[in-house]
N, C-alpha and C positions, 0 to 999 in steps of 0.2 A: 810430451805434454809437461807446461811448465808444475809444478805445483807451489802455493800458492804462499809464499813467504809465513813464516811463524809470528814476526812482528805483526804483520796485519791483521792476525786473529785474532790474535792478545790484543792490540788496540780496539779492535769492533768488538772485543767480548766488554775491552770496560767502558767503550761505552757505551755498552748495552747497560751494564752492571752501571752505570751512573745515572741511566735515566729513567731506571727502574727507580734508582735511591731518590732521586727528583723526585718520582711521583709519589711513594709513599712519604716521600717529607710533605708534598702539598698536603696529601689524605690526612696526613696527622695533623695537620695545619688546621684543617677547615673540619675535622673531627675534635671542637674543643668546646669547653662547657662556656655555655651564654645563660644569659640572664633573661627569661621574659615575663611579665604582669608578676615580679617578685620568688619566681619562681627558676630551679637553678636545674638546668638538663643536661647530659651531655651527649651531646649527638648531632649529626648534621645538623646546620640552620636549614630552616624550609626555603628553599627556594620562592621567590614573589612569583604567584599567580602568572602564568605566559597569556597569551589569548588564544582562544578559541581556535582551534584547527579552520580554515577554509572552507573545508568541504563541510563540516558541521553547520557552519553559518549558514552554506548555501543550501543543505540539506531541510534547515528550521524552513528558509524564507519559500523552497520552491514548493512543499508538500505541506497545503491546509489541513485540517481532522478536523472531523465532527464525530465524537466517542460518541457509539449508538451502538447498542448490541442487536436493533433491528426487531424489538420487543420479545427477546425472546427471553425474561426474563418474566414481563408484562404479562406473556399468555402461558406461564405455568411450565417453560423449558426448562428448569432450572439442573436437571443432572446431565444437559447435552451438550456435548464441545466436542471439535472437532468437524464446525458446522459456518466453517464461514463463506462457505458456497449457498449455505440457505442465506445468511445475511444477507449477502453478497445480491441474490436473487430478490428477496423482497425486498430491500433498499432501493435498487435499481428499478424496480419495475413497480414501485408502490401501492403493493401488495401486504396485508399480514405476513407474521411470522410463521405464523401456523399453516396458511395455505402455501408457500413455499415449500415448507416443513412435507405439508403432504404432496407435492408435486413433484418432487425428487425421489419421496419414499416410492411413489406408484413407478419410477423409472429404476429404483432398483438401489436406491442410498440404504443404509443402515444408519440405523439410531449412533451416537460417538464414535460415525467412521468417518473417511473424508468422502470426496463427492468426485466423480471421475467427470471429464469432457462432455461422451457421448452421454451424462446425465443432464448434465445443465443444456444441451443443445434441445433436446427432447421434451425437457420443459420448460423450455422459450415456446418450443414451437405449438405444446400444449396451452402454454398461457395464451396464446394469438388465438386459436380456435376456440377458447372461452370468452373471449374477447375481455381479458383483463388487462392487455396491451395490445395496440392497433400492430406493432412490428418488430421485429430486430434485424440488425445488419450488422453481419460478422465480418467485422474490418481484416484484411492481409496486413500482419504487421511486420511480419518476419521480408528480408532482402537477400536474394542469394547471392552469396560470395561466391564465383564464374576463376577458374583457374584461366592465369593472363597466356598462358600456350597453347592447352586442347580445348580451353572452352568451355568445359562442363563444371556443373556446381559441384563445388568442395562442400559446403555446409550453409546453413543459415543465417542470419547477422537478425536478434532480435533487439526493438529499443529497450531503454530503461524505463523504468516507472516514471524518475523525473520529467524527463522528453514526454513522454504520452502524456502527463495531466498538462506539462505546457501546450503541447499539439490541440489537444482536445478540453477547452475549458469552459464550452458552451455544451449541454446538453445533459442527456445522461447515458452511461455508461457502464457495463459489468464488466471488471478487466478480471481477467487472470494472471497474473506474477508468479514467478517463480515459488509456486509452494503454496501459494496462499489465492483467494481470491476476495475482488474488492469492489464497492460502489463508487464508483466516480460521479458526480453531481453538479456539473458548473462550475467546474475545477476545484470543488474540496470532497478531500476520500470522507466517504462513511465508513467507519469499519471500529471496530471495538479496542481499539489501540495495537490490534498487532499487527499490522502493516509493514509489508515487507521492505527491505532500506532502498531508495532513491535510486539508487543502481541495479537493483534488481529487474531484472529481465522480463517484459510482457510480453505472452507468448499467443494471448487472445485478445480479442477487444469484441464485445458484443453493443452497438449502440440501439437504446432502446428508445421509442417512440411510443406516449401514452395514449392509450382510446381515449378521445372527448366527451366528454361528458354527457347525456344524452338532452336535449331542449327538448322544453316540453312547447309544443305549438299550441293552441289555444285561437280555434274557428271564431268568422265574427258571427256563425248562428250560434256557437255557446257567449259568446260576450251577451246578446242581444236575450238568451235566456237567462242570463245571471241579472240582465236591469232591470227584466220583469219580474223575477224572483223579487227583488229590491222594493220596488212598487207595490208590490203587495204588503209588503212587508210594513212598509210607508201609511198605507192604507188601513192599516189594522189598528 
């Protein structure tokens, strides 16, 4: 084995050793006192403002808010947090705060705990039998990723937040995120600003359907006794 000539060391050691000295000559360069609004510093100049990251922009434009803490502020919440599954719930399902509040405690929430799956599933299905909402439908969000030889699922493939409020911009909706959970409402989040980032992973999707409101019908034997009430009345 040859070894590796002396000269060629010494030449790549200097010029290592020169463009090490290049660079602290730049740094000393652009490390020199400037002048701004009369005032004498020395230190780097600030570099000019760059633009905006890509993903930031598209992050603004693709996720609406509407800051709403879901009245729980309004009905006397004021020491509770760690409750954005109650928001979450009476946003969606336009409902108070308070009866959320108490329809998760009866499934098993704690006061400043968070709020588990099989809580909010329980009381969906409690609010249907009160008829405070006519339905929900628990959307499959999750895609199995199928190994390309034996076939069988490796793991799940969940969308992002961004994707789902694009998917779903009509209606209303209780998603769940990575961590957090949220009102979706004709494509703009309700949620109290902490809203998980655009990448974040929905793992549920509850879409909710509201009871109608109830008509009141109104017979034409009570029409015909309300223009005799009238008549009389006329008469007097």
């Amino acid at each position: 084995m040859v070894s590796q000539p002396i000269a060629c060391i010494g030449q790549r050691r200097r010029r290592k050793e020169g463009h090490s000295a290049q660079g602290s000559q730049e740094s000393q360069r652009h490390r020199v006192a400037y002048r701004e609004d009369g005032e004498l510093r020395s230190q780097v100049p600030p570099e000019e403002p760059s633009a905006v990251p890509r993903c930031h922009v598209r992050e603004a434009v693709m996720i609406k808010t509407q800051i709403t803490d879901g009245g729980m502020a309004q009905e006397g919440f004021l020491n509770e947090y760690n409750d954005c599954a109650v928001r979450a719930l009476a946003l969606s399902t336009g409902i108070t705060y308070r009866k959320a509040h108490t329809f998760l405690a009866v499934e098993g929430r704690r006061d400043r705990k968070g709020t588990k799956l099989p809580q909010v599933k329980r009381a969906l299905v409690n609010l249907c039998n009160d008829s405070s909402i006519a339905n929900y439908q628990e959307i499959v969000t999750s895609t199995p990723i199928i190994h390309a030889l034996y076939g069988y699922t490796i793991s799940q493939k969940y969308p992002t937040l961004q994707d789902t409020i694009r998917k779903y911009n009509v209606g209303r909706y209780l998603i769940i995120a990575t961590g957090h959970a949220l009102a979706l409402i004709d494509g703009v989040v309700h949620d109290k600003g902490q809203i998980s980032g655009p990448r974040s992973r929905v793992r549920n999707i509850f879409k909710i359907t509201l009871a109608e409101p109830e008509q009141v019908i109104i017979t034409q034997s009570q029409v015909n006794e309300l223009w005799a009430r009238l008549d009389k009345l006329e008469g007097k």
